[in-house]
ZASE-650520 format. One record per atom (N, C-alpha, C, O): chain; x, y, z; residue number from 1; atom name. Coordinates in Angstrom, 2 decimals. Layout:
N
(site A, (X, Y, Z), NUM, CA);
...
END
This chain:
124
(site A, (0.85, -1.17, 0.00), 1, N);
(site A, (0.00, 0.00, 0.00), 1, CA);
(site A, (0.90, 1.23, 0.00), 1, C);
(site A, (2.02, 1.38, 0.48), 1, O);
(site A, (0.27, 1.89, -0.53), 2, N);
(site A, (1.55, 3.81, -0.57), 2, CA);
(site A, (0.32, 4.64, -0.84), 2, C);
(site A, (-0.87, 4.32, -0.82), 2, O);
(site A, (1.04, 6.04, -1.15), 3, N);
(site A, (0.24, 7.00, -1.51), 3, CA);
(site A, (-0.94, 7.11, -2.62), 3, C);
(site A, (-1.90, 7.86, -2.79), 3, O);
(site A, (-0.45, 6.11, -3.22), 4, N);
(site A, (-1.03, 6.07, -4.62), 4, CA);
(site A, (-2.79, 4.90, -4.40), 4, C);
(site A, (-3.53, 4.72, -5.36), 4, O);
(site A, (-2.99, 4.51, -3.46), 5, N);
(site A, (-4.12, 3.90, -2.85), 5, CA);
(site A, (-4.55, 4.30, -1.80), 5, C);
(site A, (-5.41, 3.54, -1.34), 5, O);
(site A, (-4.25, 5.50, -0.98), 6, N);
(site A, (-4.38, 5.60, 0.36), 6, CA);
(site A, (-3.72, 6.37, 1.03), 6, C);
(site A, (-2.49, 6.31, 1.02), 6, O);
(site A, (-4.62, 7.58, 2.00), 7, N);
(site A, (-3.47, 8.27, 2.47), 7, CA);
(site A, (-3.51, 7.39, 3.52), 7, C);
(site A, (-4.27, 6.59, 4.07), 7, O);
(site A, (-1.90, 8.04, 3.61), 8, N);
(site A, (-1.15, 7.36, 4.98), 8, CA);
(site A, (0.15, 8.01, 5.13), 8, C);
(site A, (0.52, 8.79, 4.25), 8, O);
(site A, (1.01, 7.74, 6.31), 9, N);
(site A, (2.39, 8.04, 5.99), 9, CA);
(site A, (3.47, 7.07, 5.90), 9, C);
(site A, (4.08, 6.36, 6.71), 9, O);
(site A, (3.52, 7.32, 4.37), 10, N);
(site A, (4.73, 5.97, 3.69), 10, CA);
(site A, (6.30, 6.34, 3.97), 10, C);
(site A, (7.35, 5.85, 3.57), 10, O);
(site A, (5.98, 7.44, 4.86), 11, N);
(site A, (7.71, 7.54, 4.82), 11, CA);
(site A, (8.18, 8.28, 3.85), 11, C);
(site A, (9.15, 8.91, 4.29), 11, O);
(site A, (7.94, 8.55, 2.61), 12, N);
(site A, (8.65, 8.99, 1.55), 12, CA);
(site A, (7.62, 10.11, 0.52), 12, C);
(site A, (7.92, 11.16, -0.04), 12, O);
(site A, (6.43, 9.42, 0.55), 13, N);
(site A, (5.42, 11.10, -0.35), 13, CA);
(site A, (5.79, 12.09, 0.61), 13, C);
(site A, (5.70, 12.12, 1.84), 13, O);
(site A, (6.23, 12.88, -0.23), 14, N);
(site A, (6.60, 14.85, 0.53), 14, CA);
(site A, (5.20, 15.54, -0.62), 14, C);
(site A, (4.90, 15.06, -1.71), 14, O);
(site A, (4.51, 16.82, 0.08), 15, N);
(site A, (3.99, 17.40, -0.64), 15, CA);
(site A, (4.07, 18.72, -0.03), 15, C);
(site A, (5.22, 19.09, 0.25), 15, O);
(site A, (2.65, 19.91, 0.38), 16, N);
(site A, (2.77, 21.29, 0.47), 16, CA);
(site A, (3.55, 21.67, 2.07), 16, C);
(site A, (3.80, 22.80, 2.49), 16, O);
(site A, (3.83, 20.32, 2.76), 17, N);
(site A, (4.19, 20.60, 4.45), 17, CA);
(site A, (5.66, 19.83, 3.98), 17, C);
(site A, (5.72, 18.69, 3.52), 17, O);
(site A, (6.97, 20.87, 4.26), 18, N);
(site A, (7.95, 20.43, 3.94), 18, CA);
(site A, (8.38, 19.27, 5.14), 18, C);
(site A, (8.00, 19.16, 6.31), 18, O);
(site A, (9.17, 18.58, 4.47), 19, N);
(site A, (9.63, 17.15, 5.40), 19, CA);
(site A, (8.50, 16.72, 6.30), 19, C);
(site A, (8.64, 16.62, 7.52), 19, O);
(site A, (7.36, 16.46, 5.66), 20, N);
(site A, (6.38, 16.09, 6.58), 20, CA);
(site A, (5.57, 14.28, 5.41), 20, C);
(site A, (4.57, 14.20, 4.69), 20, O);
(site A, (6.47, 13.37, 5.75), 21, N);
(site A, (5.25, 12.61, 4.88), 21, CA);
(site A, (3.81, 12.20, 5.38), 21, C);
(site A, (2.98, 11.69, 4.63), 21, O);
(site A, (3.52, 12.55, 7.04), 22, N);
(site A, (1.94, 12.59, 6.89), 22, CA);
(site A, (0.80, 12.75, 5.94), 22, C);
(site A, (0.84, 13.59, 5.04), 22, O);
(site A, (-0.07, 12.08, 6.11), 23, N);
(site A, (-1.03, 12.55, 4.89), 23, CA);
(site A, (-0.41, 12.55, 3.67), 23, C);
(site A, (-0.20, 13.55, 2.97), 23, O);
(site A, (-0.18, 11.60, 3.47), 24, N);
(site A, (1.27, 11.65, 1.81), 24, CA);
(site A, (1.62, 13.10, 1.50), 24, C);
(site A, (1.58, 13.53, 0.34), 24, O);
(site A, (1.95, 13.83, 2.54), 25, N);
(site A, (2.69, 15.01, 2.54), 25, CA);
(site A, (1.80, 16.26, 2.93), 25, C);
(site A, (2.17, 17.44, 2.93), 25, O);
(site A, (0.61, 15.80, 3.26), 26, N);
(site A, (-0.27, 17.36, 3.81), 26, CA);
(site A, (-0.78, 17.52, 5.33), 26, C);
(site A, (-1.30, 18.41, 6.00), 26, O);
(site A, (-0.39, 16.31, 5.52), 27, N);
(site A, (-0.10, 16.17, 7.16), 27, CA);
(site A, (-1.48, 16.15, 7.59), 27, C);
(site A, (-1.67, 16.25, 8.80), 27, O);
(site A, (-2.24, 16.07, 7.00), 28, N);
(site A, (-4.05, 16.36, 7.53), 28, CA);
(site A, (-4.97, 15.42, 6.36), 28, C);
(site A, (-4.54, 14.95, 5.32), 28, O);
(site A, (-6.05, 15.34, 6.77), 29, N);
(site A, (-6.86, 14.15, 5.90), 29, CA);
(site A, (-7.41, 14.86, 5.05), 29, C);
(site A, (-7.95, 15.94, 5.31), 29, O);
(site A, (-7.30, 14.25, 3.74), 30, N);
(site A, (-8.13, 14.58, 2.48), 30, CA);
(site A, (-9.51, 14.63, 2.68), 30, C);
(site A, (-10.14, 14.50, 3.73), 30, O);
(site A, (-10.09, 14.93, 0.92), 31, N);
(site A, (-11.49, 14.72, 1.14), 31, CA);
(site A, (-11.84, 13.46, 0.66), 31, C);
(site A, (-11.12, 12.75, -0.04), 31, O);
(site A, (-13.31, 13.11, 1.19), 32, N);
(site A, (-13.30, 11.95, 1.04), 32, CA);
(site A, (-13.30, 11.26, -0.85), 32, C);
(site A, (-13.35, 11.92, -1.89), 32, O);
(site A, (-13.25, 10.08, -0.70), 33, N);
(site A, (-12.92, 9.28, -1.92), 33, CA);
(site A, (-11.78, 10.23, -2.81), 33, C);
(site A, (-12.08, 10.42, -3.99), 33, O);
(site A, (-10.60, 10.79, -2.36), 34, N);
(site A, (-9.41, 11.18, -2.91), 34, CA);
(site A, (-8.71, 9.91, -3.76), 34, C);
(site A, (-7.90, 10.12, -4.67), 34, O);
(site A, (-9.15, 8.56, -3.34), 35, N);
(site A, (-8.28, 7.37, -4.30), 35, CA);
(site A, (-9.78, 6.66, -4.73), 35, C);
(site A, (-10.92, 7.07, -4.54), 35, O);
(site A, (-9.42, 5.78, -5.19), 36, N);
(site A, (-10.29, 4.99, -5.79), 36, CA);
(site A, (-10.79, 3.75, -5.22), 36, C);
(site A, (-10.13, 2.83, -4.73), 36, O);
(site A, (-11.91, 3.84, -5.33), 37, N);
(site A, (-13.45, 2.67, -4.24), 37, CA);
(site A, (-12.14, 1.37, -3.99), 37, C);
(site A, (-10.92, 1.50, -4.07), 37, O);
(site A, (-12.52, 0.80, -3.84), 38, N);
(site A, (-11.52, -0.94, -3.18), 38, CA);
(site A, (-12.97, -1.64, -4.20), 38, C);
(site A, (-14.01, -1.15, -4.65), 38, O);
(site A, (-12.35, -3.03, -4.22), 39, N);
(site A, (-13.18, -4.10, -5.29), 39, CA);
(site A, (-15.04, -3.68, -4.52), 39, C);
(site A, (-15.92, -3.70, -5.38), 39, O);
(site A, (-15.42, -3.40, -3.34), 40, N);
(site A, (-16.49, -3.23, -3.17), 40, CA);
(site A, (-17.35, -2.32, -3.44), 40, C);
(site A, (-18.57, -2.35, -3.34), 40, O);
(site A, (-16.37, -1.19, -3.92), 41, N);
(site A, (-17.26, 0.07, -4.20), 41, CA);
(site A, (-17.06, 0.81, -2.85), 41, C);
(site A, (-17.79, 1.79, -2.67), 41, O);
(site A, (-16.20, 0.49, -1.89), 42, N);
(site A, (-16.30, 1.46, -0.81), 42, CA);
(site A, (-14.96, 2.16, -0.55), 42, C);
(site A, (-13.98, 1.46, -0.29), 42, O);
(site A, (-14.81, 3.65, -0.59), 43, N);
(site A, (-13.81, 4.44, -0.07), 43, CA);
(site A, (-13.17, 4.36, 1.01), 43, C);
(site A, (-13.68, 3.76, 1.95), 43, O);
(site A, (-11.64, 5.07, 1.15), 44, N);
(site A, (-11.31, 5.64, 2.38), 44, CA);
(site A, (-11.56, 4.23, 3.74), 44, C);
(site A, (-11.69, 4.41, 4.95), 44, O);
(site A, (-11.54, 2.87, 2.98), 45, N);
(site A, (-11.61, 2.11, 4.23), 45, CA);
(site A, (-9.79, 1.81, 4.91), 45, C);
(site A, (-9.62, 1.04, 5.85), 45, O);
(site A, (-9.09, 2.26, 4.49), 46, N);
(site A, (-7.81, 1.95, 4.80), 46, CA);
(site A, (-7.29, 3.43, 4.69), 46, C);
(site A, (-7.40, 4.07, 3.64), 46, O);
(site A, (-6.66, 3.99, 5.99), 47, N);
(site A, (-6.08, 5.53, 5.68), 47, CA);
(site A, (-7.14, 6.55, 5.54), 47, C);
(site A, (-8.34, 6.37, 5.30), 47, O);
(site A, (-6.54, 7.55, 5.71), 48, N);
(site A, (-7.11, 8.96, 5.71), 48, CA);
(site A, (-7.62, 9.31, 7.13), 48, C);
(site A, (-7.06, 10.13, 7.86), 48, O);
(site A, (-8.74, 8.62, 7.46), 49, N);
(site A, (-9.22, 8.48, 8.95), 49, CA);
(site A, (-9.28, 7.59, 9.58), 49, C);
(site A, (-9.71, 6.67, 8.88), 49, O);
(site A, (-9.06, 7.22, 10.75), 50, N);
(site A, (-9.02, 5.89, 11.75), 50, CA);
(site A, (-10.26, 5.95, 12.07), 50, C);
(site A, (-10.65, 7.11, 12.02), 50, O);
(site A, (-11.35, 4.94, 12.48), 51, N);
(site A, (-12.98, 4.83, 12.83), 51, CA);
(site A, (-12.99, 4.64, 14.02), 51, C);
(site A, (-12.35, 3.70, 14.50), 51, O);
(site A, (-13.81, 5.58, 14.87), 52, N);
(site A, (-14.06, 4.69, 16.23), 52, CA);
(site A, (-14.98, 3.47, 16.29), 52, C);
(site A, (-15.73, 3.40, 15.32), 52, O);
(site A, (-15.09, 2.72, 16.97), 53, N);
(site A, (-15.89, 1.90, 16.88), 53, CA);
(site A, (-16.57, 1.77, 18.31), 53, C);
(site A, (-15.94, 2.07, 19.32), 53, O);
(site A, (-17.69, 1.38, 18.35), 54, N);
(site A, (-18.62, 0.92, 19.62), 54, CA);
(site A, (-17.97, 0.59, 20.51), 54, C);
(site A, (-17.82, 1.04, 21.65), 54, O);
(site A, (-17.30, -0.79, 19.65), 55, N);
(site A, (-16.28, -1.80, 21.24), 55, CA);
(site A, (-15.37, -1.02, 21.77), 55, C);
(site A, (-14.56, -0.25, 21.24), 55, O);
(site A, (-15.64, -1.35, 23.16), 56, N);
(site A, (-14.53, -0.53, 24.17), 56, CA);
(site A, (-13.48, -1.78, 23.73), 56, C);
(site A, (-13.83, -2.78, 23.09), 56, O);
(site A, (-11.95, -1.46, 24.29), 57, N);
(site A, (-11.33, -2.58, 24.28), 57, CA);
(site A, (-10.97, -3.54, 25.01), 57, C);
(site A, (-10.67, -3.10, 26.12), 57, O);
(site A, (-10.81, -4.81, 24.94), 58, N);
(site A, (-10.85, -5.75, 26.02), 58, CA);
(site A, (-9.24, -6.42, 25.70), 58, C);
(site A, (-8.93, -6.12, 24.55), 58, O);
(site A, (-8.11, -7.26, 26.42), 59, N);
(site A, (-7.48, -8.08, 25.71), 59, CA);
(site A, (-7.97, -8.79, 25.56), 59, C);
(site A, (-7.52, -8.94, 24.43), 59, O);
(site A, (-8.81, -9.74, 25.67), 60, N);
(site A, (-9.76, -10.60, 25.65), 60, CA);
(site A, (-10.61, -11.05, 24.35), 60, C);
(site A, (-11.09, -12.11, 23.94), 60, O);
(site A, (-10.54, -9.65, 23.89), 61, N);
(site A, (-11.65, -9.42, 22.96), 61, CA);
(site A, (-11.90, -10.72, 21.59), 61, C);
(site A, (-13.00, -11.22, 21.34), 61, O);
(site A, (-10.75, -11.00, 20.96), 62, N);
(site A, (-10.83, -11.77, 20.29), 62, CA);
(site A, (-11.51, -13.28, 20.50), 62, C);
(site A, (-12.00, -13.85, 19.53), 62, O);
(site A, (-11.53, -13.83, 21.70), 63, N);
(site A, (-12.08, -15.20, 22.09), 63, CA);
(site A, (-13.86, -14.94, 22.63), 63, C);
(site A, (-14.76, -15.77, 22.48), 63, O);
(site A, (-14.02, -13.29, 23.38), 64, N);
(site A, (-15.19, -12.96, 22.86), 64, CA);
(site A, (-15.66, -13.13, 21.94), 64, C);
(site A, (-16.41, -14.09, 21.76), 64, O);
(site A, (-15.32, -12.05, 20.84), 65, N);
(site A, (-16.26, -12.33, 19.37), 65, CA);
(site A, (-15.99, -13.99, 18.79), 65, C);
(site A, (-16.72, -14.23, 17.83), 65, O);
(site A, (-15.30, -14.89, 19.10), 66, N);
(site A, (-15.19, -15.65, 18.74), 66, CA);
(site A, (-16.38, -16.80, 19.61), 66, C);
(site A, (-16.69, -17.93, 19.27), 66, O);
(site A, (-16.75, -16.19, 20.56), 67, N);
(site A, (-17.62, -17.10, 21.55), 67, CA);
(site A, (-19.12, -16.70, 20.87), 67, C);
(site A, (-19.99, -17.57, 20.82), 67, O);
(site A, (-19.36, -15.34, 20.36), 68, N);
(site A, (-20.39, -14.62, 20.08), 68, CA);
(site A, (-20.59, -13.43, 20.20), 68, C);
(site A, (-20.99, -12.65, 19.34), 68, O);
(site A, (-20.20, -13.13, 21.69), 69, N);
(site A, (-19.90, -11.76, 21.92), 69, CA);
(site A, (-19.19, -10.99, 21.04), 69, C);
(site A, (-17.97, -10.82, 21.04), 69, O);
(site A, (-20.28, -10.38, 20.04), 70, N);
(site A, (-19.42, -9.30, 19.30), 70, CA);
(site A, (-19.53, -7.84, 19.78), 70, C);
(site A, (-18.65, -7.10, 19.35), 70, O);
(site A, (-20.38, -7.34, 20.51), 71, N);
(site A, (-20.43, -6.44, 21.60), 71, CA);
(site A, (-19.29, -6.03, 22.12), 71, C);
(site A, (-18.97, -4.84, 22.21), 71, O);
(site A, (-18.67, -6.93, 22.46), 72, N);
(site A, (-17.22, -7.32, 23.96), 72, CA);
(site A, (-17.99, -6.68, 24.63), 72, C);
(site A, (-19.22, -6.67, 24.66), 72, O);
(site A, (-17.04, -5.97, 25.31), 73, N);
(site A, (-17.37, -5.54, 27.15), 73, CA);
(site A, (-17.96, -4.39, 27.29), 73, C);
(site A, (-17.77, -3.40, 26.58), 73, O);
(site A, (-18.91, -4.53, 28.49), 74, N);
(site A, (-19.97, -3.07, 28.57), 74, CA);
(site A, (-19.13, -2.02, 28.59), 74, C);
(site A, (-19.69, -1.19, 27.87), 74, O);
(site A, (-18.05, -1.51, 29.00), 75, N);
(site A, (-17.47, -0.44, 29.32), 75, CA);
(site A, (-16.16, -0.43, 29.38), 75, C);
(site A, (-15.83, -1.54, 28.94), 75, O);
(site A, (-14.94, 0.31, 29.73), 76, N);
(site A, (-13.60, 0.26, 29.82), 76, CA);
(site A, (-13.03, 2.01, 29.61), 76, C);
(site A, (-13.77, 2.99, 29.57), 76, O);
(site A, (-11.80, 2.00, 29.54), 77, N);
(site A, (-11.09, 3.08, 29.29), 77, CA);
(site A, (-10.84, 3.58, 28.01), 77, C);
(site A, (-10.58, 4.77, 27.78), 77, O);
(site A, (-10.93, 2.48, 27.01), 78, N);
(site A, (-10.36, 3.05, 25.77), 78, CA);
(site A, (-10.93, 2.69, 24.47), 78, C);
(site A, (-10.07, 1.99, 23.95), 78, O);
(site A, (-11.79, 2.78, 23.79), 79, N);
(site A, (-12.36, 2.22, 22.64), 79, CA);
(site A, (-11.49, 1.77, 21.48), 79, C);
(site A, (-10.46, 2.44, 21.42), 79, O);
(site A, (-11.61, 0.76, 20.45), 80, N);
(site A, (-10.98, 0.30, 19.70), 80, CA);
(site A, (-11.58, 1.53, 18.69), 80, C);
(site A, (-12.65, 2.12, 18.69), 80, O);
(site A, (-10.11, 1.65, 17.65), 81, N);
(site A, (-10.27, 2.48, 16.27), 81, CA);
(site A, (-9.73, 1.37, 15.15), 81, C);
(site A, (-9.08, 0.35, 15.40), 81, O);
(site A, (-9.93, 1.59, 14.55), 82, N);
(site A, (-10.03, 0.64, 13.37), 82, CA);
(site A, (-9.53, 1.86, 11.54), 82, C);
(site A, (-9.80, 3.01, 11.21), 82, O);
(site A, (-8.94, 0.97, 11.04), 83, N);
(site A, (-8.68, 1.41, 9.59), 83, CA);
(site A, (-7.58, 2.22, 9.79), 83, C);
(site A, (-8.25, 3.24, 9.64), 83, O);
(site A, (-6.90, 2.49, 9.92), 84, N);
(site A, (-5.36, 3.53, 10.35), 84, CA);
(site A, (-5.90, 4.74, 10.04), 84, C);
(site A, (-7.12, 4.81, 9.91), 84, O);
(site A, (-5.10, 5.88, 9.86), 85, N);
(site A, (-5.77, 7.03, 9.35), 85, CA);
(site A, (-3.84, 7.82, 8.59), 85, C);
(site A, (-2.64, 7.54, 8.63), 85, O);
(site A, (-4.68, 8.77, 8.06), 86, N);
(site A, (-3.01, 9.76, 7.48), 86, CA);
(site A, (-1.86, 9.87, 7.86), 86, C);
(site A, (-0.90, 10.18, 7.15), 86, O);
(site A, (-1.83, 9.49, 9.65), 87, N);
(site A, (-0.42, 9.77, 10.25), 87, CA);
(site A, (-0.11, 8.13, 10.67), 87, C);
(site A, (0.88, 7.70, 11.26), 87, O);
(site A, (-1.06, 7.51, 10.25), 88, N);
(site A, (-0.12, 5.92, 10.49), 88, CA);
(site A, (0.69, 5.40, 9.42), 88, C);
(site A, (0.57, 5.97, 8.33), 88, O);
(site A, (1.42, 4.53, 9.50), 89, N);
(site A, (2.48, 3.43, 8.30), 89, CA);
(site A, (1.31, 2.59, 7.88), 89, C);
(site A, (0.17, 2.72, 8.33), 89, O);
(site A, (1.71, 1.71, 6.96), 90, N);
(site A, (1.18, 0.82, 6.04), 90, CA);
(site A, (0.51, -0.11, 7.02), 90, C);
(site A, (-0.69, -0.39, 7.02), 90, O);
(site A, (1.90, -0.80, 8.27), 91, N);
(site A, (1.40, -1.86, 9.19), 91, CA);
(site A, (0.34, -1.28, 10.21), 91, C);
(site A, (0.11, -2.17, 11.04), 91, O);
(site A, (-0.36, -0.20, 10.46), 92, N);
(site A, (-1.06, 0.17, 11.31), 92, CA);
(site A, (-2.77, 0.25, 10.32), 92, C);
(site A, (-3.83, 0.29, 10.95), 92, O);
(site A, (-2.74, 0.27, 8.92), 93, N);
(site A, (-3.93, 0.24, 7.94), 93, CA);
(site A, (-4.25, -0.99, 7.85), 93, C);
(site A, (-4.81, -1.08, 6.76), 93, O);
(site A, (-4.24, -2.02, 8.35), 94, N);
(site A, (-4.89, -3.27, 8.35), 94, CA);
(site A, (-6.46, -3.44, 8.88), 94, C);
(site A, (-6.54, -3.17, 10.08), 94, O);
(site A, (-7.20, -3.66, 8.53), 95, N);
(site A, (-8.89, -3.66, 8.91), 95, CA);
(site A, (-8.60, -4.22, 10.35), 95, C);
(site A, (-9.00, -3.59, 11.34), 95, O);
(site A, (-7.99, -5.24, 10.46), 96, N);
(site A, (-8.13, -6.29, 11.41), 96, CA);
(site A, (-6.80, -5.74, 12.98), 96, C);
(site A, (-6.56, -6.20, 14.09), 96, O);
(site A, (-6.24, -4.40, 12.04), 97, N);
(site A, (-5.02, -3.98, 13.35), 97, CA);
(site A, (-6.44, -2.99, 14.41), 97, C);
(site A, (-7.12, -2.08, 13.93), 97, O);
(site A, (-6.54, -3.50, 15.83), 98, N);
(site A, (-6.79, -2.61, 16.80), 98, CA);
(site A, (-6.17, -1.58, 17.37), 98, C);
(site A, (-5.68, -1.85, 18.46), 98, O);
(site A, (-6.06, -0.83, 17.11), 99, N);
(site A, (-5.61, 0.54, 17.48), 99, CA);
(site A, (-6.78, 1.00, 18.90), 99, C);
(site A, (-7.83, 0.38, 19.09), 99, O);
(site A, (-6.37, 2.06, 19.69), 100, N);
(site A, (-6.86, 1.79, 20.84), 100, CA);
(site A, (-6.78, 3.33, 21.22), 100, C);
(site A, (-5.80, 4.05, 21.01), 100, O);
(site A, (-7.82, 3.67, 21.75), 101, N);
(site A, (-7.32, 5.36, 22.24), 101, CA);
(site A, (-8.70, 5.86, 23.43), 101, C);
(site A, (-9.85, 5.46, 23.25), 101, O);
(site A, (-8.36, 6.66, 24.47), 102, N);
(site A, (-9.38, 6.78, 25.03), 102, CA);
(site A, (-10.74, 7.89, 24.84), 102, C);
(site A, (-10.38, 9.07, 24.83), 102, O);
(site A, (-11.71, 7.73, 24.75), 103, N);
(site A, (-12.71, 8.18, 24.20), 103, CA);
(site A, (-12.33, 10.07, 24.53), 103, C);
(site A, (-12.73, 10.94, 23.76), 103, O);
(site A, (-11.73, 10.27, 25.42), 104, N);
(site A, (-11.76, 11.72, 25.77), 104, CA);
(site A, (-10.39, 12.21, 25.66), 104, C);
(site A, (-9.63, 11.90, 26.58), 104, O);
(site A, (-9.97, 12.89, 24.74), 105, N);
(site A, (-8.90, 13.01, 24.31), 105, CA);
(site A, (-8.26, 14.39, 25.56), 105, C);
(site A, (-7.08, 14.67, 25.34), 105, O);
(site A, (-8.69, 14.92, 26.34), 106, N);
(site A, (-8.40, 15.77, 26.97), 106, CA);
(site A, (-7.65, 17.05, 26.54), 106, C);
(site A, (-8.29, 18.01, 26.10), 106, O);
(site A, (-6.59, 17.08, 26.65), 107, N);
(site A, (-5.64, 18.60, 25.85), 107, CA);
(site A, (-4.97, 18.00, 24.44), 107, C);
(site A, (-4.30, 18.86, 23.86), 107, O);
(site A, (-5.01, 16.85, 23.85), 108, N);
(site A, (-4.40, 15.91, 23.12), 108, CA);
(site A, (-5.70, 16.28, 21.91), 108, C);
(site A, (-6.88, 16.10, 22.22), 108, O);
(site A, (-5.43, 16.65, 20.97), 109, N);
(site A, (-6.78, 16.29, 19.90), 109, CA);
(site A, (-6.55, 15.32, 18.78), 109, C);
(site A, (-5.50, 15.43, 18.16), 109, O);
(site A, (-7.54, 14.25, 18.39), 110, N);
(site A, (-7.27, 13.21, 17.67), 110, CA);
(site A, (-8.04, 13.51, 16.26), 110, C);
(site A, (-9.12, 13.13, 15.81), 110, O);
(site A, (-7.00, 14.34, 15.75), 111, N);
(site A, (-7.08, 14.96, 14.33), 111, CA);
(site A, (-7.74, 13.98, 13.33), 111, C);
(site A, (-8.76, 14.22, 12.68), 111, O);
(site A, (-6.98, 12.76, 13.29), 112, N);
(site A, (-7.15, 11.67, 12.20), 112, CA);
(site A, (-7.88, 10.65, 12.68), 112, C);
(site A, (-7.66, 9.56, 12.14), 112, O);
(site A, (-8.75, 10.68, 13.63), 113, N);
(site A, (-10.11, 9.91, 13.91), 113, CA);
(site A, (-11.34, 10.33, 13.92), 113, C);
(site A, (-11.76, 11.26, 14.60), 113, O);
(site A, (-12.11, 9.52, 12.99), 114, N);
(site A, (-13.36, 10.13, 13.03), 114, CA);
(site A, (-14.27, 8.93, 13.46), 114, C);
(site A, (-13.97, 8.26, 14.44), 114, O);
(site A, (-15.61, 8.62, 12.56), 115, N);
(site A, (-16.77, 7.98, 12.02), 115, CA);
(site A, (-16.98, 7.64, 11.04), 115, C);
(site A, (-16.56, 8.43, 10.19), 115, O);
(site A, (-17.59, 6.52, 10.53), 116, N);
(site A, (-18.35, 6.10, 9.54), 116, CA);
(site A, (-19.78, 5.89, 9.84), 116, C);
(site A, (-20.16, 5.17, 10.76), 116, O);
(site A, (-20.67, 6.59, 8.96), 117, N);
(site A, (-21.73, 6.62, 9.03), 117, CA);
(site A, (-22.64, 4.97, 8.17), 117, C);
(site A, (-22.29, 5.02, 7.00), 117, O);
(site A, (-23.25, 4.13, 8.31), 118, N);
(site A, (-23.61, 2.92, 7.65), 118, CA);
(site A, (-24.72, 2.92, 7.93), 118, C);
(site A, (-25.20, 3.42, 8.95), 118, O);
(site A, (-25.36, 2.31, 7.01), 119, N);
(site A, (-27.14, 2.01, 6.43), 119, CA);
(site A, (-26.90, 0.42, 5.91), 119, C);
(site A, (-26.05, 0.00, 5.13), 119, O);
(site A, (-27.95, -0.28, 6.65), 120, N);
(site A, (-27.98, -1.41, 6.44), 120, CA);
(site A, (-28.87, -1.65, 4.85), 120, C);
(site A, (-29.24, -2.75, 4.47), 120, O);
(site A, (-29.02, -0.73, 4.31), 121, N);
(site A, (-30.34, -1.08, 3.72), 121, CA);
(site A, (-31.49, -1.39, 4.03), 121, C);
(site A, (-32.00, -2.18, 3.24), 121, O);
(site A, (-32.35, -0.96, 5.19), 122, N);
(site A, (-33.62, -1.91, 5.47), 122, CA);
(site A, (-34.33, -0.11, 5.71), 122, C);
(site A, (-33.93, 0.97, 6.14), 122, O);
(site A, (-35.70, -0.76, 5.07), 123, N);
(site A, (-36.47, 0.75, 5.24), 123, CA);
(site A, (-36.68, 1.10, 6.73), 123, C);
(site A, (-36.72, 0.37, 7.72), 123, O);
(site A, (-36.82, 2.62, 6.56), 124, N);
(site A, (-36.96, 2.81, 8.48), 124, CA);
(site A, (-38.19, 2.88, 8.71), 124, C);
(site A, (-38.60, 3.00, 9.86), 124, O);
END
């Protein structure tokens, strides 16, 4: 994966932020669908923004969802993020890498995490 599928930081795209390869060189997240859909037709699932997700994090978590519990645990300190975002490497854009951060960022702001918004398809 590189610049050319995905922002991220590869180490080596430079663009308008000198010596900065964040964001393949703009150090901040594009707009959306800047590369091209993945075989499903869906954008931006790898890079640009990291997703929060529901699940808090557990170590555990994996033998949960594997029991059923895809929920995991009612509560905790830190919610799982998912999809890397602009200021991660290649090895941190994996669907399946947990990334981990706590819901209240305090004086710290988490630039390159957002949301995905999803519709199951079913009328409301």
């Amino acid at each position: 994966m590189s610049c050319k599928n995905a922002i991220l930081d590869d180490g080596v795209t430079m663009g308008s932020v000198a010596g900065e390869p964040d964001g393949c060189g703009e150090d901040r997240t594009w707009p959306r669908g800047s590369r091209a859909a993945n075989a499903f037709g869906l954008f931006d699932m790898q890079g640009n923004a990291g997703e929060w997700t529901m699940n808090w994090y557990a170590g555990n978590a994996l033998e949960q969802y594997a029991a059923g519990n895809l929920k995991g645990p009612e509560n905790g300190r830190q919610r799982v993020v998912r999809g890397g975002s602009w200021d991660e490497n290649v090895a941190n854009l994996r669907s399946s890498f947990r990334n981990v951060k706590p819901p209240v960022s305090g004086r710290a702001i988490y630039g390159s995490i957002g949301f995905r918004c999803a519709w199951d398809g079913a009328k409301p």
